[in-house]
Structure formats: structure tokens, C-alpha cells
C-alpha positions in Angstrom: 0.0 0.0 0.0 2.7 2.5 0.8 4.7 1.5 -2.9 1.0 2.8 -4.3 1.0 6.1 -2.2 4.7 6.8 -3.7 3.6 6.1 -7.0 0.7 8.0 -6.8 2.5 11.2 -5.2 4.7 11.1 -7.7 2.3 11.1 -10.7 0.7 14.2 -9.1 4.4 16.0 -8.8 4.7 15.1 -12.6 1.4 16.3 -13.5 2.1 19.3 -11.7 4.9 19.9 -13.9 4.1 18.5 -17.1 1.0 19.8 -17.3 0.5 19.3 -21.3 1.6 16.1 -21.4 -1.2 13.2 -20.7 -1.5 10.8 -17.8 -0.4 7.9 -20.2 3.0 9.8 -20.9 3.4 10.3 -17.6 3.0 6.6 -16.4 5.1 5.6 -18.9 7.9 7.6 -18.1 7.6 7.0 -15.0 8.1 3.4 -14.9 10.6 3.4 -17.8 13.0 6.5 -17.9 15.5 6.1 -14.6 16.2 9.8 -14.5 12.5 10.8 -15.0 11.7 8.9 -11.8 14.2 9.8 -9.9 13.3 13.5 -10.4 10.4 12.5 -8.7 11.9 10.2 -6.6 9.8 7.3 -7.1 11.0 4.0 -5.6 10.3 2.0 -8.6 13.3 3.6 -11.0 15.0 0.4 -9.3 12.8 -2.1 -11.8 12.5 0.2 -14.7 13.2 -1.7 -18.0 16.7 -1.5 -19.2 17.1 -1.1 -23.0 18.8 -4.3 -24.8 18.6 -6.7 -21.8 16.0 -9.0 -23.9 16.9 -12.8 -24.7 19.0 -13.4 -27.4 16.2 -14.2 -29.6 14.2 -11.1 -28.4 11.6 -13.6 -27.3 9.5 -12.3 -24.5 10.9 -15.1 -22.0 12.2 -14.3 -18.5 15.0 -16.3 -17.3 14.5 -17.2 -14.0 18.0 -19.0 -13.8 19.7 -15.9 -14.7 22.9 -15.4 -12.3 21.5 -11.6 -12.2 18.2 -12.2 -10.6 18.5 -11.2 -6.8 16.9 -14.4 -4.8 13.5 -13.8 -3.0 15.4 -13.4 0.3 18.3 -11.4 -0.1 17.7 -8.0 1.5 15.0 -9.1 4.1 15.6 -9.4 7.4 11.5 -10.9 7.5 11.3 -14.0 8.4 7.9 -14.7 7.1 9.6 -15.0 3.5 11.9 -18.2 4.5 8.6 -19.9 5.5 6.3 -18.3 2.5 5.8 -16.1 -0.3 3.9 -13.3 0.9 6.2 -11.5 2.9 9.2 -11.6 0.0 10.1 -8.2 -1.3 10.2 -10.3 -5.4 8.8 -13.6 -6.1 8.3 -14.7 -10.0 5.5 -16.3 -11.5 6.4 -19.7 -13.0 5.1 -22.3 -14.8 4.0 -23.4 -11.1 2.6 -20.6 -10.1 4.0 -17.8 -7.8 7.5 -19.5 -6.3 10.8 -18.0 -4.7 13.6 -16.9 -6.7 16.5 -18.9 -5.5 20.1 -18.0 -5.7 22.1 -19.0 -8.5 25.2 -19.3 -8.6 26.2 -20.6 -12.3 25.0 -18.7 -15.3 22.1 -19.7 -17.5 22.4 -20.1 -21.1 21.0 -16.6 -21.7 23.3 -15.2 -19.7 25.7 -16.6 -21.9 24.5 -15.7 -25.2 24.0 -11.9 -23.6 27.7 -11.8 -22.7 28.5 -13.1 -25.8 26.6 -10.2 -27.5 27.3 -7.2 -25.4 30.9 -8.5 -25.2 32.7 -9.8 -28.8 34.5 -12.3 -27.8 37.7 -13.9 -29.4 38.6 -10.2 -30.2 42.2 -9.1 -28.6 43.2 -5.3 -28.2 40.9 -1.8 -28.9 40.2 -2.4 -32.6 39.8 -6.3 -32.6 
């Protein structure tokens, strides 16, 4: 409930300033551009999409075996999220259902092919 109350002061800060623009534009930007939200310092600039971090394939899949993921529990100091899902600051849903992100500790196949991508390797020096 609080996370909406953020949200929703911020949209009114935004509409206060950008008053030509609609509430559509403003949602948007918002949750998307890191540098519009943290003008208004909304909280959720920490999930905001990151250009170019799409699978490989640009399929709309979300690894949940990515090394990058931060596990259900890391950061909470609740208890109530080692013995459920409620109380976990970021659960996924899965083909189960919602479940826990677990650490990982080896990289996923996409993770791979991303490195691969962002990063040409086989390449030695500046200029290849």
C-alpha cells in the first residue's frame, strides 16, 4: 500500500509539472526512464526496463536461472519469507505458479549468449 501512495504522489508531482503532457506519458515515463523517476523520486526507477537486456532471440521469455536475478530473500531481514511467499520483497511467477527466486550461482544459457553479445568475444586489443 505504501509503494502505491509513492507512486501516486509522484504522478501528481509530474502532472504538476508537465501539465500538457497526458497521464499515459506520464506513467510511462515514469516506470521506464530512470532519470525521470528519480526526479520525482519514485522507488520504482529500481525495476525500470533496461534497453537491450532482452533474450537473445528477443523472445519475450524471463529467465529465472539468470545469475543476475536477486533471490526472494536477499535483503529481508522478514522471516515470514523463508517460510512463505507473501512477505518476500520479489517472487516470480512460474510455470508453477508464484514461487521463490533462488540464488544461483552458475549462469544460465542466456546469460551466456548476452555476454556473448554485449561483449565480442575472441577479439584481442581496442580495434579487434
Amino acid at each position: 500500500m505504501q509503494e502505491r501512495r509513492r507512486y501516486e504522489k509522484a504522478l501528481k508531482q509530474a502532472k504538476a509539472v508537465f501539465v500538457d503532457k497526458s497521464d499515459d506519458w506520464m506513467e510511462k515515463y515514469l516506470c521506464e526512464d530512470i532519470l525521470f523517476a528519480g526526479y520525482f523520486k519514485f522507488g520504482g526507477r529500481d525495476y525500470i526496463k533496461i534497453p537491450g537486456l532482452s533474450a537473445p532471440d528477443n523472445s519475450p521469455k524471463f529467465d529465472l536461472k539468470s545469475i543476475m536475478l536477486y533471490s526472494s530473500r536477499a535483503g529481508t531481514t522478514d522471516l515470514r519469507c523463508h517460510w512463505g511467499l507473501l512477505a518476500c520483497p520479489l517472487v516470480a511467477y512460474g510455470p508453477k505458479g508464484l514461487e521463490r527466486i533462488e540464488p544461483n550461482m552458475v549462469p544460465s544459457p542466456t546469460d551466456c549468449e548476452l555476454l556473448k553479445k554485449w561483449y565480442k568475444h575472441g577479439q584481442t586489443g581496442r580495434d579487434g
